[in-house]
Legacy VTK file of the C-alpha trace (Angstrom):
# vtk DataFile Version 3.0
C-alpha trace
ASCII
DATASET POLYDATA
POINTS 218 float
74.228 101.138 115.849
72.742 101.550 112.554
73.568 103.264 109.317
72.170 106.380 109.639
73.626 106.666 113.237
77.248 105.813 111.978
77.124 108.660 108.712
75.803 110.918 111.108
78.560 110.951 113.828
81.236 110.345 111.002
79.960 113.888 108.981
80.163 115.521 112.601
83.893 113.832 113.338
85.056 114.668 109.785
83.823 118.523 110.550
85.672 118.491 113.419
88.549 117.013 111.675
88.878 119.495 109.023
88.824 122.173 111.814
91.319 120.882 113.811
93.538 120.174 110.900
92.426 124.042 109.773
94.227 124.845 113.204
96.905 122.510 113.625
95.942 120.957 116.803
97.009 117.472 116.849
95.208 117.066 120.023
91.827 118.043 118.517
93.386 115.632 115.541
94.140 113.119 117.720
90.283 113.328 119.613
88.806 112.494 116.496
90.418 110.831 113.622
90.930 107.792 115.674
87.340 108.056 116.402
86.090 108.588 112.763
88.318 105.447 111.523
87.065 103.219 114.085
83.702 104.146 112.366
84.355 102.553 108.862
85.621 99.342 110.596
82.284 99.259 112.730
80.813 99.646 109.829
82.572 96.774 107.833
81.801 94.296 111.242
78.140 95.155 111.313
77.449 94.336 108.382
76.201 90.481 107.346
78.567 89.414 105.002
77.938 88.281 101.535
81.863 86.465 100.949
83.375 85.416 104.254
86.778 85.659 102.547
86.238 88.720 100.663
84.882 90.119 104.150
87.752 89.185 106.192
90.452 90.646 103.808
88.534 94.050 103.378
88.121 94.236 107.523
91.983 93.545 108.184
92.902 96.167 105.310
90.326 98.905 106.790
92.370 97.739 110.437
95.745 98.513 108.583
93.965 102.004 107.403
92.924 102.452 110.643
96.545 102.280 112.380
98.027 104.349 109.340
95.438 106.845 109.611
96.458 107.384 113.340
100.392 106.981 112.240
99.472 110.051 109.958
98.549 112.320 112.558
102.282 112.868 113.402
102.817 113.641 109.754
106.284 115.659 110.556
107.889 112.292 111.821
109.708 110.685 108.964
109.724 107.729 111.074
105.874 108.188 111.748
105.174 109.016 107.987
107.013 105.749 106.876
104.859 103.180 109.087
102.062 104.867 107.869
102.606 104.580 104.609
103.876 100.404 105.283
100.148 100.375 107.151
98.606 101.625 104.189
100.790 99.656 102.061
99.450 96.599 103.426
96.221 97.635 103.199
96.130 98.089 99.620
98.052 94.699 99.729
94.905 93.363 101.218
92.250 95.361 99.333
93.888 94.426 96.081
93.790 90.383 96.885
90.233 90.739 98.030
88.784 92.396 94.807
91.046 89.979 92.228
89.946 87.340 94.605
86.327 87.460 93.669
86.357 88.836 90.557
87.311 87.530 86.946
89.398 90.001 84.636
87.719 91.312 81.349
87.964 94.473 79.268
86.964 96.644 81.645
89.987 95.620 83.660
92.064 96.053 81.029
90.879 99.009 80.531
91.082 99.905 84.095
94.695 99.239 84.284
95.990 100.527 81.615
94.598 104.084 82.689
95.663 103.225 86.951
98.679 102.267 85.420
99.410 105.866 83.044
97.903 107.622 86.267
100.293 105.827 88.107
102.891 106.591 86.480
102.375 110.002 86.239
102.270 110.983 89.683
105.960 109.293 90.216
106.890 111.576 87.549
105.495 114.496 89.327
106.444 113.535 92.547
110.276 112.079 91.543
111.930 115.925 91.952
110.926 116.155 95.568
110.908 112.559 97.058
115.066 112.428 97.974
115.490 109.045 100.438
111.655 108.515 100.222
111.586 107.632 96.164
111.660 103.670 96.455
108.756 103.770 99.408
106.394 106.075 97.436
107.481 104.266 94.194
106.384 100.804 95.858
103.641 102.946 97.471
102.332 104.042 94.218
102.875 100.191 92.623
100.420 98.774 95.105
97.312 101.126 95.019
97.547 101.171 91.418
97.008 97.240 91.583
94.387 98.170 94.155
93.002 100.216 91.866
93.042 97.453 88.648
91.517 95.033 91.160
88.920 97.620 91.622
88.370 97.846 87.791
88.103 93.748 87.440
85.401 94.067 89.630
83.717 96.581 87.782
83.541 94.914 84.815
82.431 91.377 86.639
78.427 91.187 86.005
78.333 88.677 88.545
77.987 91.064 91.057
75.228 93.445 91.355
75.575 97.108 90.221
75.317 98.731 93.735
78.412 96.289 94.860
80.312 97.049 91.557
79.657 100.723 91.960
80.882 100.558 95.505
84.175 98.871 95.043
85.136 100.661 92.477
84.854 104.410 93.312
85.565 103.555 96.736
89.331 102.430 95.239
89.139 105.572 92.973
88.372 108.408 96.069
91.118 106.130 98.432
93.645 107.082 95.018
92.867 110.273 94.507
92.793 111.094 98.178
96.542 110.037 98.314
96.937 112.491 95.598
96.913 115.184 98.505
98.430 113.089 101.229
101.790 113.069 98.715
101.124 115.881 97.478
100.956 117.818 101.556
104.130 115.738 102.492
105.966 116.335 99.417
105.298 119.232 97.356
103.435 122.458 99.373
101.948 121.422 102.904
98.745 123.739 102.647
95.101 123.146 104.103
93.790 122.686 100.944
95.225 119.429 100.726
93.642 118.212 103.809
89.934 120.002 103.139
89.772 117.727 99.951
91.585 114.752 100.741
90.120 114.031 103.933
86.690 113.511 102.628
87.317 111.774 99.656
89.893 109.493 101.678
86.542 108.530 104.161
84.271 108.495 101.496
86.352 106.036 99.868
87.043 103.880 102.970
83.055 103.923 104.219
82.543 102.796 100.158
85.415 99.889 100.540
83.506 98.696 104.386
79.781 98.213 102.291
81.009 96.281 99.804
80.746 93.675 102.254
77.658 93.529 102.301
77.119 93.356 97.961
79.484 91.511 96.765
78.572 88.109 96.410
LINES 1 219
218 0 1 2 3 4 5 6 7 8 9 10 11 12 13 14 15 16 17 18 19 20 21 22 23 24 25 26 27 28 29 30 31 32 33 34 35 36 37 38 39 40 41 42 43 44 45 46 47 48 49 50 51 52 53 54 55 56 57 58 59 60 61 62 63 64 65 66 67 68 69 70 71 72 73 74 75 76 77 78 79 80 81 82 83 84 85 86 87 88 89 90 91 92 93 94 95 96 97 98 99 100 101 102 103 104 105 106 107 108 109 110 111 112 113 114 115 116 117 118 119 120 121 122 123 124 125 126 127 128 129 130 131 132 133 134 135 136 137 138 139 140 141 142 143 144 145 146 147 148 149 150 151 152 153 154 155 156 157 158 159 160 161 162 163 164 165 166 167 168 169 170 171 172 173 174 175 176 177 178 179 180 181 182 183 184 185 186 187 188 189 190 191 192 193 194 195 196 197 198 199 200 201 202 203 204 205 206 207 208 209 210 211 212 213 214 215 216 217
């Protein structure tokens, strides 16, 4: 299964996604999310890898991503909500040890994490009013993808790597943040479709950028 095949079927499954959140079905959710998340760890294991340990850490993370994204789909569940948010969690976890793990820090990421780290902070500030029992999760939440994110940025600035890697890593980690932007912002603040029509494709975008990295960095 090539490429071209795989960004095909994942535009048509993220169509049908956006519908079916549109409507509320968590049947026609549950048809293809699953589906469309499998895709970005296809396309992580198809790929020859550049870093065998890089490789393996980004795969288990998009795995962890994978099982949250599916955890997600019962959004309504506290319970649910909660170990998808530990999947993603550990995901970051993953994503972040992968990127400082091949990369050496520099000013761009110091620059990088002084701005994840404001951003960070931020949205806990926004978010604080409205989280009740969930603030330490979401605080912890928001800890980890910012270091994500800072990884991200040591990468960027690392010109070791070649541009097309750099690029990928890093705006892959950027759509995954801003993408949980709306996730919090749906659970938390005003559940509305808009949240889901933008945060769905940047939160794939972001994942599909993550699974080619594999193949770059190196």
């Amino acid at each position: 299964m090539n490429d071209g095949l795989i960004f095909a079927v994942a535009v048509l499954l993220l169509m049908g996604l956006l519908y079916f959140a549109k409507r509320e079905s968590r049947r026609g959710q549950l048809l293809t999310k699953p589906v469309l998340s499998a895709l970005f760890v296809l396309t992580a294991v198809i790929a020859p890898h550049r870093q065998d340990g890089y490789s393996t850490l980004v795969l288990a993370g998009l795995l962890l991503c994978m099982g949250g994204d599916i955890f997600l789909i019962f959004f309504d569940s506290r319970k649910l909500f909660l170990a998808g948010l530990a999947a993603f969690l550990s995901g970051h976890v993953l994503y972040a040890i992968a990127f400082f793990s091949v990369s050496s820090p520099g000013g761009v990421a110091w620059t990088g994490a002084a701005l994840s780290i404001a951003a960070g902070c931020g949205i806990f500030i926004w978010l604080r009013p409205f989280l009740g029992k969930m603030l330490v999760p979401v605080a912890a939440y928001i800890a980890v993808i910012t270091a994500m994110v800072i990884g991200a940025s040591s990468v960027m600035g690392d010109a070791r790597f070649s541009v097309a890697g750099r690029l990928l890593v890093f705006y892959g980690a950027l759509l995954f943040f801003v993408s949980d932007i709306f996730v919090a912002r749906h659970r938390f603040i005003r559940k509305e479709y808009r949240n889901r029509f933008l945060g769905l494709p940047l939160y794939y975008a972001g994942q599909f950028m993550i699974a080619l990295s594999v193949r770059v960095i190196g």
